[in-house]
LONU-991790 format. One record per residue: x, z, y of N, C-alpha, C in turn. Coordinates in steps of 0.02 Angstrom, whole numbers, plus 50000, padded with zeros to 5 digits. Layout:
N
+-------+-------+-------+-------+-------+-------+-------+-------+-------+
!   n_x !   n_z !   n_y !  ca_x !  ca_z !  ca_y !   c_x !   c_z !   c_y !
+-------+-------+-------+-------+-------+-------+-------+-------+-------+
!     X !     Z !     Y !     X !     Z !     Y !     X !     Z !     Y !
...
+-------+-------+-------+-------+-------+-------+-------+-------+-------+
This chain:
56
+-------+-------+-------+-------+-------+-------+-------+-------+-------+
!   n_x !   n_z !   n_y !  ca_x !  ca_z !  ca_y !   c_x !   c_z !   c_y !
+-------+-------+-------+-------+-------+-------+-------+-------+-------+
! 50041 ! 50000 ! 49940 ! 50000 ! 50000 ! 50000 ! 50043 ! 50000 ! 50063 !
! 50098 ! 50017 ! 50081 ! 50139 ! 50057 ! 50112 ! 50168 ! 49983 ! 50140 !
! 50185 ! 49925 ! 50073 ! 50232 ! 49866 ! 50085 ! 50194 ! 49822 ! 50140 !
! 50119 ! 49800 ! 50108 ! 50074 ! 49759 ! 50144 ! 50078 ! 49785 ! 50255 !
! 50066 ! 49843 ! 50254 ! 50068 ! 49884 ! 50325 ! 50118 ! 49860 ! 50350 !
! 50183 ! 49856 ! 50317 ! 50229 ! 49832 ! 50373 ! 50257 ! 49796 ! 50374 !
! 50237 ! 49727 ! 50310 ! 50251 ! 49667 ! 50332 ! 50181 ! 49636 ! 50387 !
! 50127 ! 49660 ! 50370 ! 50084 ! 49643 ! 50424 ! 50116 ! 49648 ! 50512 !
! 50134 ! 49728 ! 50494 ! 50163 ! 49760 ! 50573 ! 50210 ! 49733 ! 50603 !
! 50285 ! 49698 ! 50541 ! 50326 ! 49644 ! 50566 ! 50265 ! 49581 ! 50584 !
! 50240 ! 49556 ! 50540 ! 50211 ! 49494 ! 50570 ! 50187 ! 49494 ! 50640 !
! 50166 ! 49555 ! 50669 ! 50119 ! 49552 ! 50737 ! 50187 ! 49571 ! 50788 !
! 50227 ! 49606 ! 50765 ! 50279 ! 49603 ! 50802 ! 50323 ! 49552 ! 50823 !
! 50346 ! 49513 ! 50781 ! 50369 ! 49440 ! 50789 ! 50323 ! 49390 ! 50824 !
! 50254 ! 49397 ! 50808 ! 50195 ! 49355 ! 50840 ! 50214 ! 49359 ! 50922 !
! 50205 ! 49449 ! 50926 ! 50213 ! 49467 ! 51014 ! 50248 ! 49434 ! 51042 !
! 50312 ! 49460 ! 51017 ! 50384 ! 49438 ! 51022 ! 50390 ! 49345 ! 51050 !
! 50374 ! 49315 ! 50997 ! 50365 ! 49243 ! 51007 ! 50333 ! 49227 ! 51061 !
! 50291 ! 49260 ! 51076 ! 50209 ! 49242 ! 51111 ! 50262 ! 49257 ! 51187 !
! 50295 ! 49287 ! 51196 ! 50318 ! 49356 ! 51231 ! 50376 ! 49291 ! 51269 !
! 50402 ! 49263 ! 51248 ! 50451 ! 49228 ! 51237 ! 50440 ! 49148 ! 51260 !
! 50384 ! 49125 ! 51232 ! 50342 ! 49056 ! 51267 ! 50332 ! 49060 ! 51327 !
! 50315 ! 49111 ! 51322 ! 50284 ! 49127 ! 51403 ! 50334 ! 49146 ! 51456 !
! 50403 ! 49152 ! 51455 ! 50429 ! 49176 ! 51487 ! 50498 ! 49125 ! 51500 !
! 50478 ! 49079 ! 51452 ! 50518 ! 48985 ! 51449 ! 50476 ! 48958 ! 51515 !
! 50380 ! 48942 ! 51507 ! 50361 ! 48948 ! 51568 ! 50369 ! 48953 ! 51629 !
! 50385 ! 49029 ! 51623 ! 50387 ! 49060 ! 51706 ! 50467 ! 49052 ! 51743 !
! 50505 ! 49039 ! 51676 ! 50578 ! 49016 ! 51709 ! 50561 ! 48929 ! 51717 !
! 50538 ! 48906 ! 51714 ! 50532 ! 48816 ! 51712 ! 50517 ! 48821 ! 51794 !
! 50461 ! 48858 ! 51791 ! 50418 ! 48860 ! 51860 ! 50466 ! 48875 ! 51898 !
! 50489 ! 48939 ! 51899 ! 50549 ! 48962 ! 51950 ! 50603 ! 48884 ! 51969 !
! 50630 ! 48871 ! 51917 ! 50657 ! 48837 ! 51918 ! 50639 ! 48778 ! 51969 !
! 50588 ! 48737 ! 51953 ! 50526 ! 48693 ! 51998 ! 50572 ! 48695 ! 52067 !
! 50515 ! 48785 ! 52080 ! 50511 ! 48796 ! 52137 ! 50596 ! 48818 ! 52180 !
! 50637 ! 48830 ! 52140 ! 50691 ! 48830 ! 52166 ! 50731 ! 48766 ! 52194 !
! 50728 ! 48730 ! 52147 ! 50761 ! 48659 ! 52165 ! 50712 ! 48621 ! 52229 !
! 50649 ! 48630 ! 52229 ! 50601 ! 48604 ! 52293 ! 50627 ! 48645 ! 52354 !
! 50640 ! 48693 ! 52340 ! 50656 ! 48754 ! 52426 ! 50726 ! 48724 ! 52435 !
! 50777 ! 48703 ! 52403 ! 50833 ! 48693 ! 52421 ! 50833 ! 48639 ! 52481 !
! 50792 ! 48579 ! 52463 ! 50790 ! 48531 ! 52513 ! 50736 ! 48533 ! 52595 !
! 50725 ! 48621 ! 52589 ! 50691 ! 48629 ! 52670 ! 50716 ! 48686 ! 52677 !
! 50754 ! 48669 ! 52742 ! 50762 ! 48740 ! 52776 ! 50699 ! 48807 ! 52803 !
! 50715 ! 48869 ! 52816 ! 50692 ! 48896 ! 52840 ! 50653 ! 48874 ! 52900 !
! 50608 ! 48943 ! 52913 ! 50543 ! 48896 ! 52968 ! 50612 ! 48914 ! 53054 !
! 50639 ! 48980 ! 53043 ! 50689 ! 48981 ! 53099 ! 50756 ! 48945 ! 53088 !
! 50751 ! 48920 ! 53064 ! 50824 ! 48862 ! 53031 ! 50816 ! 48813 ! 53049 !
! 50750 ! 48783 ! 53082 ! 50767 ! 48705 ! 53084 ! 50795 ! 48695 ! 53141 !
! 50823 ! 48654 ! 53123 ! 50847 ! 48609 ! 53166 ! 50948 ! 48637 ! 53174 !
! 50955 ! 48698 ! 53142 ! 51016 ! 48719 ! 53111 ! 51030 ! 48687 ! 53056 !
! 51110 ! 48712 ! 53066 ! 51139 ! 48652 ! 52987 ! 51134 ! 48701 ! 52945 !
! 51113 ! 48765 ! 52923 ! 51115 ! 48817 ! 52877 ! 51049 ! 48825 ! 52832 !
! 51070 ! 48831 ! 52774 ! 51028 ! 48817 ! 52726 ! 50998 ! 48911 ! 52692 !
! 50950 ! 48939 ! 52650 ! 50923 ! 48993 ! 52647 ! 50966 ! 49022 ! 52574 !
! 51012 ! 48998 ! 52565 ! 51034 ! 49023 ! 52515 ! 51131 ! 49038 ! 52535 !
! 51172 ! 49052 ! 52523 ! 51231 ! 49091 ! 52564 ! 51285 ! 49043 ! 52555 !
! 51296 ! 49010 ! 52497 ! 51357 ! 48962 ! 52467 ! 51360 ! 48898 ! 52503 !
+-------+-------+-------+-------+-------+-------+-------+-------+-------+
């Protein structure tokens, strides 16, 4: 009885895990997106300066 419990409990754990994990490929893609789009506009007090919102 004991075996079934916690290969189930691994299964939902790895499920999370995975689930946990898709979703967080996602939210770095997005970041990503949105990072490479901000690079090519300056700040709203920057324009018309040659300095860009990031330091390098």
């Amino acid at each position: 009885m004991i075996i079934p419990l916690v290969v189930l409990l691994l299964a939902a754990i790895l499920f999370a895990a995975g689930f946990a994990l898709h979703f967080l490929w996602w939210v770095a893609a997005g970041l990503l997106v949105v990072w490479i789009f901000a690079l090519g506009f300056p700040r709203a007090d920057e324009v018309g300066a040659r300095k860009s919102w990031f330091r390098w």
